[in-house]
Structures are given as structure tokens and as C-alpha cells.
N, CA, C and O of each residue as an XYZ file, in Angstrom:
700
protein
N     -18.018    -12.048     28.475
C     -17.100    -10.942     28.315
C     -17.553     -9.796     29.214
O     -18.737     -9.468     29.151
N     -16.981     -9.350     29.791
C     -17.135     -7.860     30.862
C     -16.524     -6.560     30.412
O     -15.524     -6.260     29.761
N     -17.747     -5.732     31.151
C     -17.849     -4.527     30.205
C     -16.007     -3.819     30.153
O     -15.819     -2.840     29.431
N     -15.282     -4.177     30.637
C     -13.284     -3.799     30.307
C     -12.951     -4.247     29.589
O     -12.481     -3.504     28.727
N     -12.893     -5.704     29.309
C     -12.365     -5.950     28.066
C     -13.039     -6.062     26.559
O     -12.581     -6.550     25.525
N     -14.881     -5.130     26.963
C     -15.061     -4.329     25.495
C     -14.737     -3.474     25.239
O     -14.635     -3.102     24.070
N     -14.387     -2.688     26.426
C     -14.193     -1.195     26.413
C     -12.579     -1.199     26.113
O     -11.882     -0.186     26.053
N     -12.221     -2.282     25.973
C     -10.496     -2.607     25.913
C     -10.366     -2.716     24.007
O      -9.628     -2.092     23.245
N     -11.257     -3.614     23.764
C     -11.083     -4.019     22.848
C     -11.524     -2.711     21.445
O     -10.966     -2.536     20.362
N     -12.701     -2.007     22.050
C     -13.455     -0.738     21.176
C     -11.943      0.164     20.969
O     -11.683      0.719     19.902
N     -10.971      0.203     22.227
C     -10.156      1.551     21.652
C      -9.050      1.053     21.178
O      -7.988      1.632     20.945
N      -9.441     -0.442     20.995
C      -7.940     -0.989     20.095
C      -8.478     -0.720     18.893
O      -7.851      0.026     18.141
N      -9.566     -1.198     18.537
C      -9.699     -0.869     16.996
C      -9.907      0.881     16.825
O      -9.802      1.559     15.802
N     -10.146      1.188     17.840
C     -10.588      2.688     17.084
C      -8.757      3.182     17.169
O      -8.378      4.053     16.386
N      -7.858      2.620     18.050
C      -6.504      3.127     17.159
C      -6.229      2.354     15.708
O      -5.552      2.768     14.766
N      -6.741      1.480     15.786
C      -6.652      0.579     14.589
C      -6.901      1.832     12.722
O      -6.320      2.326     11.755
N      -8.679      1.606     13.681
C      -9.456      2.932     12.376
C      -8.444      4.151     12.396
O      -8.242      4.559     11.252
N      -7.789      4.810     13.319
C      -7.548      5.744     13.075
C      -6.059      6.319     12.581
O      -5.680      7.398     12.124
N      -5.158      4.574     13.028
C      -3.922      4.836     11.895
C      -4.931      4.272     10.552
O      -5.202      5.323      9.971
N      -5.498      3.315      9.911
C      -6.022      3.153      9.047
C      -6.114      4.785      8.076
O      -5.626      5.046      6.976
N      -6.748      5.457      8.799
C      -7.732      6.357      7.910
C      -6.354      7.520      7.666
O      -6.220      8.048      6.562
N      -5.409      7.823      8.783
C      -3.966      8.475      8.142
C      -3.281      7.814      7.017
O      -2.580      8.440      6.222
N      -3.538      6.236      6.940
C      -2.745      5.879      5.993
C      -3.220      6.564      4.660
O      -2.589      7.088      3.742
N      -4.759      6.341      4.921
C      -5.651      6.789      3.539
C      -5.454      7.929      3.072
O      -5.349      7.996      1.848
N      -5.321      9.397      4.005
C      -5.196     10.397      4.030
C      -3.380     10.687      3.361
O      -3.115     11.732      2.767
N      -2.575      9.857      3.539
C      -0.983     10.000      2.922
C      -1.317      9.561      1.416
O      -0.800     10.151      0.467
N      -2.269      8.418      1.237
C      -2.531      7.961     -0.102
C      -2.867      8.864     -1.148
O      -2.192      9.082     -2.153
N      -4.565      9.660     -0.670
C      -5.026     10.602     -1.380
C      -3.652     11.737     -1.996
O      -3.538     11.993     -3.195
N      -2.708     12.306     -0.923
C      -1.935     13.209     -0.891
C      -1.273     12.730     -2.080
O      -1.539     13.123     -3.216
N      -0.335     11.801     -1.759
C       0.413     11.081     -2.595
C      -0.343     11.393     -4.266
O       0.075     12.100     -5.183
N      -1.628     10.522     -4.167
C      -2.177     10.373     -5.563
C      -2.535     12.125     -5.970
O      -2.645     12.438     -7.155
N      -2.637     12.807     -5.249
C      -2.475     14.416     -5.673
C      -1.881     14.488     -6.167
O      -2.285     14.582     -7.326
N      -0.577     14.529     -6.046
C       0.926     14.687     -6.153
C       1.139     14.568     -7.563
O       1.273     15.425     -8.436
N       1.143     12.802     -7.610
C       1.208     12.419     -8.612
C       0.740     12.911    -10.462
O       1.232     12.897    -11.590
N      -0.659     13.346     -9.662
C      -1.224     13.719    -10.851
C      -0.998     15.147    -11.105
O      -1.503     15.598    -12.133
N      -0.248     16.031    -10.261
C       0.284     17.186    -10.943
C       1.632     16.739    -11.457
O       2.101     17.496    -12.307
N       2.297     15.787    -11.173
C       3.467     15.380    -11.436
C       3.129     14.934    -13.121
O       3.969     15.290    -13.949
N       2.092     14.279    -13.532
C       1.453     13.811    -14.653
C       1.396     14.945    -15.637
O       1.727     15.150    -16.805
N       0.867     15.549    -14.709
C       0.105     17.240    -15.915
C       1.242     17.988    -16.047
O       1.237     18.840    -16.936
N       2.184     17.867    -15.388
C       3.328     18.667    -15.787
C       4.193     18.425    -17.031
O       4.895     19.210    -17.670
N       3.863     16.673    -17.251
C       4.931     16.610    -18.224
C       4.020     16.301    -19.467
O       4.534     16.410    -20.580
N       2.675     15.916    -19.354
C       2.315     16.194    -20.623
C       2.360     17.274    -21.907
O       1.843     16.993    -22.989
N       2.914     18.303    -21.698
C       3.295     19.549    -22.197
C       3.971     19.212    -23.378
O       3.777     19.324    -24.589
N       5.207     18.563    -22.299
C       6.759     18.096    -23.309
C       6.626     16.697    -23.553
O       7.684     16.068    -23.579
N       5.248     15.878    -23.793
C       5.176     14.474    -23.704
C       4.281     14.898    -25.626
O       4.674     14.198    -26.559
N       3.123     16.074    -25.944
C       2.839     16.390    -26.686
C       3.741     16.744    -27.329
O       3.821     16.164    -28.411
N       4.770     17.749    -27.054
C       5.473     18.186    -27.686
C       6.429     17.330    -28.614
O       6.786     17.680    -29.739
N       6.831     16.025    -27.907
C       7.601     15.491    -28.654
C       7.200     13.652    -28.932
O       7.690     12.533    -28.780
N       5.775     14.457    -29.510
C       4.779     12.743    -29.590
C       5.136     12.245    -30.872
O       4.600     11.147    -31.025
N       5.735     12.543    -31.749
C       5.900     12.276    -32.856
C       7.247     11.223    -32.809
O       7.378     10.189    -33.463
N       8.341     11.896    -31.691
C       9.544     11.351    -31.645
C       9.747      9.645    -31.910
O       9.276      8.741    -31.221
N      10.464      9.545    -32.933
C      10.603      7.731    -32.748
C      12.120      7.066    -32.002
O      13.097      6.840    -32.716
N      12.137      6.877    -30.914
C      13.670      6.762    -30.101
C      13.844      4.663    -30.366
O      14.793      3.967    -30.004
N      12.642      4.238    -31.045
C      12.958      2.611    -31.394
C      14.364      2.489    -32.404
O      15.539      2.153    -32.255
N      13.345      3.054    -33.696
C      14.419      2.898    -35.025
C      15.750      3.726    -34.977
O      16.563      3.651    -35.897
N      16.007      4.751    -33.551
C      17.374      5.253    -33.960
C      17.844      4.393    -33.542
O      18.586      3.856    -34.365
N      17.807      3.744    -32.274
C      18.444      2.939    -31.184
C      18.663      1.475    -32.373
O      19.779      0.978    -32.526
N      17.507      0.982    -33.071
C      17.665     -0.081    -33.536
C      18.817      0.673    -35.268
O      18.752     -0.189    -36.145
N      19.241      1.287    -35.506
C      20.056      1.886    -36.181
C      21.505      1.755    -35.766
O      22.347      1.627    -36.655
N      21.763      1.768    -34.876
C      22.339      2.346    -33.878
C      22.951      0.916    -33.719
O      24.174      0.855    -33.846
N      22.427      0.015    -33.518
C      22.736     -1.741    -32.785
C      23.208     -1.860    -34.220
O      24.432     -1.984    -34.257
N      22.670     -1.862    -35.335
C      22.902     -2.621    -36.667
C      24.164     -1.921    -36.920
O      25.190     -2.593    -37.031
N      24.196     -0.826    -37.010
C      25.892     -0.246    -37.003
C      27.177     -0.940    -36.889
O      28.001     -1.487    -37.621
N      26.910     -0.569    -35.140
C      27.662     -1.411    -34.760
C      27.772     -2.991    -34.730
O      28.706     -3.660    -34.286
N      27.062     -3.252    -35.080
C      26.929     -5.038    -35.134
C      27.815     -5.305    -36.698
O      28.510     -6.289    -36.950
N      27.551     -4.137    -37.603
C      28.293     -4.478    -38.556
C      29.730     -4.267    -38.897
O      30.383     -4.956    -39.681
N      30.180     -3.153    -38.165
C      31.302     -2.768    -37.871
C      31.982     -3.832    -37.354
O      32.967     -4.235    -37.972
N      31.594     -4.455    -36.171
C      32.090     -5.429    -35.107
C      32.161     -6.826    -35.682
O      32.780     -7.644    -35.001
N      31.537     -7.311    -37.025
C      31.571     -8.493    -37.711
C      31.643     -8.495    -38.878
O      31.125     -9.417    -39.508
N      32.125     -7.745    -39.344
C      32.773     -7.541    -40.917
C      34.135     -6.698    -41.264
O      34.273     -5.623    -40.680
N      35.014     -7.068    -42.060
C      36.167     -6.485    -42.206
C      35.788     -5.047    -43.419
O      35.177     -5.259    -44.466
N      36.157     -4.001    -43.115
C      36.567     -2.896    -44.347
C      37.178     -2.306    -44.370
O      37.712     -2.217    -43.265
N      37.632     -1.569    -45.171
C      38.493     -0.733    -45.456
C      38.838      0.394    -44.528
O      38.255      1.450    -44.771
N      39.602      0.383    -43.596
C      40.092      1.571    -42.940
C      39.255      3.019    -43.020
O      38.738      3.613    -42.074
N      39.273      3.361    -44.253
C      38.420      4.441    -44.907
C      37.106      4.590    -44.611
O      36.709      5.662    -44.156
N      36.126      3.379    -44.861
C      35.071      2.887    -44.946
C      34.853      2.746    -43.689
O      33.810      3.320    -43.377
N      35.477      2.129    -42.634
C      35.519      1.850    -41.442
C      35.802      2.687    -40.547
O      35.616      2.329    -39.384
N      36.318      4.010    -40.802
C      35.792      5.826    -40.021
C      34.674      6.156    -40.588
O      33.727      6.439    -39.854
N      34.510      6.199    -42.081
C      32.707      6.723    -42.244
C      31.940      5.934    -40.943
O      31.355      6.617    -40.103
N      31.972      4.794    -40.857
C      30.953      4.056    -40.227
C      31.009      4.719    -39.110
O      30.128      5.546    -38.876
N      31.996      4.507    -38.242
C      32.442      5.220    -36.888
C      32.030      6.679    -36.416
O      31.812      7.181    -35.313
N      32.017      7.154    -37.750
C      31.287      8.959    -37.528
C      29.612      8.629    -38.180
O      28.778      9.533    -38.236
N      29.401      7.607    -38.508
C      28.212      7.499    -38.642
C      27.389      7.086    -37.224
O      26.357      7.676    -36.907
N      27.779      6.359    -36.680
C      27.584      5.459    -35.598
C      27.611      6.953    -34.329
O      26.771      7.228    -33.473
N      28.470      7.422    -34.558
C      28.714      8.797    -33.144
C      27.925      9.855    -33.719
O      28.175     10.876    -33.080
N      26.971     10.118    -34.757
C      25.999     10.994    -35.473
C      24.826     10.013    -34.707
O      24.261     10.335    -33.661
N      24.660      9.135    -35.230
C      23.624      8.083    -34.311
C      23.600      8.241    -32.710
O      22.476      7.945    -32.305
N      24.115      8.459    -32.090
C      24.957      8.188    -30.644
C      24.061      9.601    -30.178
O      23.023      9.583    -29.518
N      24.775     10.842    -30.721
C      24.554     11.943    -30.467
C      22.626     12.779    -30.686
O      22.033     13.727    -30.170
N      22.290     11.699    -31.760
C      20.719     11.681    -31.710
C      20.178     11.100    -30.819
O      19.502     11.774    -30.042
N      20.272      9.812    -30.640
C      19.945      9.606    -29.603
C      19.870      9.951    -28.023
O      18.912      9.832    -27.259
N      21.158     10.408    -27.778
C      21.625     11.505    -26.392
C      20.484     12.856    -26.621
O      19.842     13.064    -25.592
N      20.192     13.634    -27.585
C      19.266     14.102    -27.612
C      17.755     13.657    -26.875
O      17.048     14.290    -26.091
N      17.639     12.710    -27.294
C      16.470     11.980    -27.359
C      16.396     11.331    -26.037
O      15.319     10.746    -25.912
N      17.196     11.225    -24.962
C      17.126     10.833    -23.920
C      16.029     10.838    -22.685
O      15.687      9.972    -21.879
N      15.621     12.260    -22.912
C      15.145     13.112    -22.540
C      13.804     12.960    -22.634
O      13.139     13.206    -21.628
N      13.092     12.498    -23.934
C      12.168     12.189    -24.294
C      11.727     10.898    -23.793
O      10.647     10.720    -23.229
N      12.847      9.750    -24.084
C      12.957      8.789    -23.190
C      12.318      8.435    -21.723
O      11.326      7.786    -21.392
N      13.201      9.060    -21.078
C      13.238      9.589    -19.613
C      12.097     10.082    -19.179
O      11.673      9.893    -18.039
N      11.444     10.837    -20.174
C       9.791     11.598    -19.251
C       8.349     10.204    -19.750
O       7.353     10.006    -19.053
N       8.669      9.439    -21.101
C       8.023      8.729    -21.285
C       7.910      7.491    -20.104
O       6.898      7.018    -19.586
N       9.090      7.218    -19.924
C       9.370      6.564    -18.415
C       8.874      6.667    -17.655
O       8.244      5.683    -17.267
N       8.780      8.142    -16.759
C       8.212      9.022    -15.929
C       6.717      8.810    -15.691
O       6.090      8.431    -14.702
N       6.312      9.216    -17.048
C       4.996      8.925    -16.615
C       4.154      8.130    -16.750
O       2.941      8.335    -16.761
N       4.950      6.719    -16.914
C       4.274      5.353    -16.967
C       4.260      4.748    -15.356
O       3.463      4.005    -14.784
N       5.564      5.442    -14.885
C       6.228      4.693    -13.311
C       5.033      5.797    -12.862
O       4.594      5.343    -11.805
N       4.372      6.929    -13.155
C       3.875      7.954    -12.072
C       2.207      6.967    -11.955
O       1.550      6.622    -10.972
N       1.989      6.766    -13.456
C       0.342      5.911    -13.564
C       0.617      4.860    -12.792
O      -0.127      4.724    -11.820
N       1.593      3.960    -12.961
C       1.610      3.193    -12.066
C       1.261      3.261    -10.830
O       0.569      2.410    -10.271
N       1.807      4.494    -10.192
C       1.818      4.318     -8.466
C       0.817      4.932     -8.062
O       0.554      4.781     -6.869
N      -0.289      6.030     -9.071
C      -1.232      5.900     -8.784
C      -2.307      5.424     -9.006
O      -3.407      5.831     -8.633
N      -1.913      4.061     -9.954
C      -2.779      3.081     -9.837
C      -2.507      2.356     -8.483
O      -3.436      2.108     -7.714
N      -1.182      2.015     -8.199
C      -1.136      1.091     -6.701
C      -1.693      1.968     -5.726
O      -2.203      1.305     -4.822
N      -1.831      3.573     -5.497
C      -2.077      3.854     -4.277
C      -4.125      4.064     -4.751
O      -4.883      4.357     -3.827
N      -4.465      3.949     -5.600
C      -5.807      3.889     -5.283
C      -6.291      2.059     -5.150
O      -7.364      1.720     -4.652
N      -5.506      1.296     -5.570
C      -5.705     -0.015     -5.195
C      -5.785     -0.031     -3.680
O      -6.853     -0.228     -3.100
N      -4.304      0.239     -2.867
C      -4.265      0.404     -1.859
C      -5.414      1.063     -1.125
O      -5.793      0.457     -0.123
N      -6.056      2.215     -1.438
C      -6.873      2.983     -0.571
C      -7.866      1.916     -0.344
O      -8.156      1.618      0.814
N      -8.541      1.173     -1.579
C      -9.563      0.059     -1.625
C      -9.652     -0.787     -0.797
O     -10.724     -0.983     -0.226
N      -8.627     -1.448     -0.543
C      -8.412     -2.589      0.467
C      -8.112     -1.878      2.092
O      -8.329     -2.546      3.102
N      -7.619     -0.527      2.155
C      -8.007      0.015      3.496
C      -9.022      0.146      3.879
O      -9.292      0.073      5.078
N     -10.260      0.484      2.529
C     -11.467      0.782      2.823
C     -12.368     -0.414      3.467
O     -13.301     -0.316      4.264
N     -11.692     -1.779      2.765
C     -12.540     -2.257      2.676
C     -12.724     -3.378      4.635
O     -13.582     -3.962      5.298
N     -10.982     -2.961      4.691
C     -10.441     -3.246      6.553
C     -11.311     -2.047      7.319
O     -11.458     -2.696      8.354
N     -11.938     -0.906      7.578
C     -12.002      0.254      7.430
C     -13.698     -0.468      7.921
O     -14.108     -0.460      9.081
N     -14.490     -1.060      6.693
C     -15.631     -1.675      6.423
C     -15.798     -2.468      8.118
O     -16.617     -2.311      9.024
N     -14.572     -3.356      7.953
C     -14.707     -4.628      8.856
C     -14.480     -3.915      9.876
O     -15.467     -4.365     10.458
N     -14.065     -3.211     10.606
C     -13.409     -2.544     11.727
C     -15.026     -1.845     12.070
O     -15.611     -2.201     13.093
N     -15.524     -1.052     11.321
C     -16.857     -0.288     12.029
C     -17.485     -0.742     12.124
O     -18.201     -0.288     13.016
N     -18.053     -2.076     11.466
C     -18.949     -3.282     11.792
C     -18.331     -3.523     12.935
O     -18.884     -2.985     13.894
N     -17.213     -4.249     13.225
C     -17.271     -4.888     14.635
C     -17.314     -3.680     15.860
O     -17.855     -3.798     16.959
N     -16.660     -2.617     15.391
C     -17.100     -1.489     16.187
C     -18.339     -1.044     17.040
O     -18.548     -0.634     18.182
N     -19.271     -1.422     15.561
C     -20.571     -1.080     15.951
C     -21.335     -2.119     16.994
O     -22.271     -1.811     17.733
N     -20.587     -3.695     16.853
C     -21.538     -4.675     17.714
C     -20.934     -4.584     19.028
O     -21.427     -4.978     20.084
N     -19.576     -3.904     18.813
C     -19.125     -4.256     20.276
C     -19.582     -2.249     20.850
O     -19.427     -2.055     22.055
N     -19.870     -1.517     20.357
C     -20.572     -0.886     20.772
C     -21.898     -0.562     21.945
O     -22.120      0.170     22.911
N     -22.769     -1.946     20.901
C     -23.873     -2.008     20.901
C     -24.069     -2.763     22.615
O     -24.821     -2.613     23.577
N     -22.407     -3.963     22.093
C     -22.822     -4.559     23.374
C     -22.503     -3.950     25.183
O     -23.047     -4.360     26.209
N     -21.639     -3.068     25.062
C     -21.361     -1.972     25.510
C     -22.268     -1.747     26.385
O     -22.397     -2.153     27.540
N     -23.052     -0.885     25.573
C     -24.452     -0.161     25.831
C     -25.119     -0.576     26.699
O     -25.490      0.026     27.706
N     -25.508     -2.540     26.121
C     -26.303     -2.731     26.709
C     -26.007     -3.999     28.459
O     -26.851     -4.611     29.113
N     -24.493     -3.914     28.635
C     -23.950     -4.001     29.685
C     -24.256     -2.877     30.352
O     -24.879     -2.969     31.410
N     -23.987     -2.010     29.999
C     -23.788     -0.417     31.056
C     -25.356     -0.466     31.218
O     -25.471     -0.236     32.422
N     -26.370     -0.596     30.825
C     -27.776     -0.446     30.490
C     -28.310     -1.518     32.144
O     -28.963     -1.062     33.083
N     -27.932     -2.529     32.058
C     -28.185     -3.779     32.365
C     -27.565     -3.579     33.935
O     -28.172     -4.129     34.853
N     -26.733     -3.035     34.136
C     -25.418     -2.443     35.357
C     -25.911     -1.771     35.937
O     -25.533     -1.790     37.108
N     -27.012     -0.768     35.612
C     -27.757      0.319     35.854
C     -28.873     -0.361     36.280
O     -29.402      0.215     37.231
N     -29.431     -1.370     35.935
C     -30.907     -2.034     36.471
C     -30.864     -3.537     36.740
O     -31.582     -4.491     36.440
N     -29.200     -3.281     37.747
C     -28.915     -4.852     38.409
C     -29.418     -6.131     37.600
O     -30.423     -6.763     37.927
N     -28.709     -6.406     36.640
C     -28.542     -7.467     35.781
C     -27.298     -7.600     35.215
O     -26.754     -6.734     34.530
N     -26.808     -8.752     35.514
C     -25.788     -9.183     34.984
C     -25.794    -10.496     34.174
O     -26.495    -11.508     34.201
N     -24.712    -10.072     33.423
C     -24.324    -11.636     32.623
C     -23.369    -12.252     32.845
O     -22.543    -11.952     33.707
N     -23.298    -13.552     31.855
C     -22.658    -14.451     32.539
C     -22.641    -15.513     33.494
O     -23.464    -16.391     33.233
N     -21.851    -15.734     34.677
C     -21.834    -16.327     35.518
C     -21.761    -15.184     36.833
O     -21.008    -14.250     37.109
N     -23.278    -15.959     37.630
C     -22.717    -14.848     38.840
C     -21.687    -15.366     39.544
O     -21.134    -16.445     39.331
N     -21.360    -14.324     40.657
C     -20.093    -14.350     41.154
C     -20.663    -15.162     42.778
O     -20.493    -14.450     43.768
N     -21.090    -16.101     42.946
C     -21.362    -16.417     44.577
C     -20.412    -16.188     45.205
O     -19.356    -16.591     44.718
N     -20.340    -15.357     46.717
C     -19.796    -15.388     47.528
C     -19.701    -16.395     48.487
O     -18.690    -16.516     49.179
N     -21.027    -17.400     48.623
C     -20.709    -18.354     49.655
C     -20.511    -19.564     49.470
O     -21.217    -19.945     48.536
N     -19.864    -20.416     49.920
C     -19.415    -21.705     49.600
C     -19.702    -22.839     50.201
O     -19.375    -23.170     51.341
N     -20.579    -23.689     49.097
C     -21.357    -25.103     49.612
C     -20.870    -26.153     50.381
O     -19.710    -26.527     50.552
N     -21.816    -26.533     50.775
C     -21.674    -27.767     51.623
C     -20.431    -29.093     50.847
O     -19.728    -29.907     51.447
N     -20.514    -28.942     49.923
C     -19.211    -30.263     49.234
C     -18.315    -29.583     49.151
O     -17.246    -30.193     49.120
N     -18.224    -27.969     49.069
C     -16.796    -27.169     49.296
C     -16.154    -27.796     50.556
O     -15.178    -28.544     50.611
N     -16.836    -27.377     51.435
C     -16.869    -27.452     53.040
C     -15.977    -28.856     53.322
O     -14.815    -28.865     53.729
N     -16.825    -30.078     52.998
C     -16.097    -31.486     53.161
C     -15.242    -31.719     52.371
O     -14.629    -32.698     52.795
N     -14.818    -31.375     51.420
C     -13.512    -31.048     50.117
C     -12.368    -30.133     51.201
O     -11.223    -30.556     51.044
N     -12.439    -29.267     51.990
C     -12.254    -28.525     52.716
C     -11.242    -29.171     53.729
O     -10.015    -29.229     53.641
N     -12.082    -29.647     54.721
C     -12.302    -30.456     56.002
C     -11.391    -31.780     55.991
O     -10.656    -32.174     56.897
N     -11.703    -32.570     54.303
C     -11.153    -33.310     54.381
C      -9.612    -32.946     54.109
O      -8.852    -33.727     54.682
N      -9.229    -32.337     53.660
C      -7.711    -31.899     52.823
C      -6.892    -31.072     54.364
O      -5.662    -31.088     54.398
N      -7.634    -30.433     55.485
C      -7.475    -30.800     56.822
C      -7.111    -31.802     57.321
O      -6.084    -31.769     58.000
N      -7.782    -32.940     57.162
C      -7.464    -33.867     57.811
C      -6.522    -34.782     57.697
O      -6.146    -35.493     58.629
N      -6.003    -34.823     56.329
C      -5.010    -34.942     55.847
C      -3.724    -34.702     56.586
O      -3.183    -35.549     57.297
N      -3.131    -33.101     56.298
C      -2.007    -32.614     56.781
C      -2.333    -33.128     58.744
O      -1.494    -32.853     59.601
């Protein structure tokens, strides 16, 4: 390998490392974010920890399930109906409560995925400065070696042997 295509290869990865480490840097932000997004709603997440939004909702199904498969009395069968839209209207209350409990399960979530994520950048991040460092190293000791006429590899002869010559001569004689 010659000292260009290390010196080719060092500033591919160091663009490599260095979208890498922006990605990391959007992550952290992100997971900032998040966690004021968190602390904001714990307020109204205390506030309404007591709330039970299962048993209205499951109130709510049995209602109507009974309404919808049993015959009654006209009479009997508006109580239910203003019972059922008293149900309806608690719940619409309760939406709200709903909705932020939601909130901040989808918010833990994503900053559980973006510190997962940071991990596995770190750990590309790992592999990238290791090879960084050998092709560094080897770098060095090309440019080192360049400096006190030594080379590697294969040298480059300029002059060309005697079986060149008749390989040559003959392919002449040919045409």
C-alpha cells in the first residue's frame, strides 16, 4: 500500500468519525429535549394519578353491548342512552389524561432508542479510531522511511532484462 492511498483512506474515515460524532451530538440534543418534554408533564401526570380511564371505558362497552342485545322498554331504553352519553362525556374528560399517559411512554421510549442508538455509534466510533490509529501509525512510518530512502514493497526497476529483451526481439520478428 503507498503512502496516497493511506492518506486516502485516513480522511475517509475521519469524514466517516466526523458525520458519526454529529449524529451523536443530534442524539444527546434530542434526548435533552425529551427529558424536559418528560418533566413537563409529570406535574399533570401526579395530578391526575389516581384517575381510573379502564373501568369507565369498560362501563361504557357493557352499556352499550346491552342496549345493542337486549330488548326494553322505550322508557328504560332513554335512561340507558343518557346513561351511556353521562359515560361518554366522562370519559371525553378523561382524554386528556389518556393522551399525556401516552405521551410519556412514546417520550421514554425514544429516549430509550436514542441512547441505544448513541451506543452502537460509540461503539463504530471505537472501530473507526482503532483503524485510524494503525493506519496512522503506518503513515508515519512510510513518511519516516521516505525521508531515509527506504521503501516498501516492490521496487520499481527501471531497466529491463535480458528475457525482456528476447520476449521483445522476438514479437519483432514476428510482425
Amino acid at each position: 500500500m503507498e503512502l496516497e492511498e493511506v492518506e486516502s483512506q485516513i480522511k475517509d474515515l475521519e469524514q466517516k468519525k466526523s458525520v458519526l460524532i454529529e449524529e451523536i451530538k443530534k442524539n444527546y440534543g434530542r434526548i435533552r429535549y425529551k427529558k424536559y418534554e418528560e418533566k413537563a408533564l409529570d406535574p399533570f401526570l401526579k395530578e391526575t394519578e389516581g384517575v381510573m380511564v379502564g373501568p369507565v371505558r369498560k362501563r361504557l362497552r357493557q352499556l352499550e353491548f346491552r342496549i345493542s342485545t337486549q330488548a326494553y322498554t322505550p322508557q328504560l331504553e332513554r335512561q340507558m342512552v343518557k346513561d351511556v352519553k353521562k359515560v361518554e362525556e366522562e370519559l371525553k374528560g378523561m382524554r386528556q389524561v389518556e393522551r399525556a399517559r401516552r405521551k410519556k411512554r412514546l417520550v421514554q421510549q425514544d429516549i430509550i432508542d436514542a441512547e441505544n442508538r448513541i451506543k452502537a455509534i460509540e461503539e463504530d466510533l471505537k472501530k473507526i479510531r482503532e483503524t485510524l490509529k494503525d493506519l496512522y501509525g503506518r503513515a508515519r512510518t512510510m513518511k519516516n522511511s521516505t525521508k531515509q530512502g527506504v521503501t516498501f514493497g516492490e521496487k520499481h526497476d527501471n531497466l529491463v532484462s535480458l528475457g525482456d529483451i528476447v520476449i521483445i526481439e522476438e514479437e519483432e520478428k514476428k510482425k
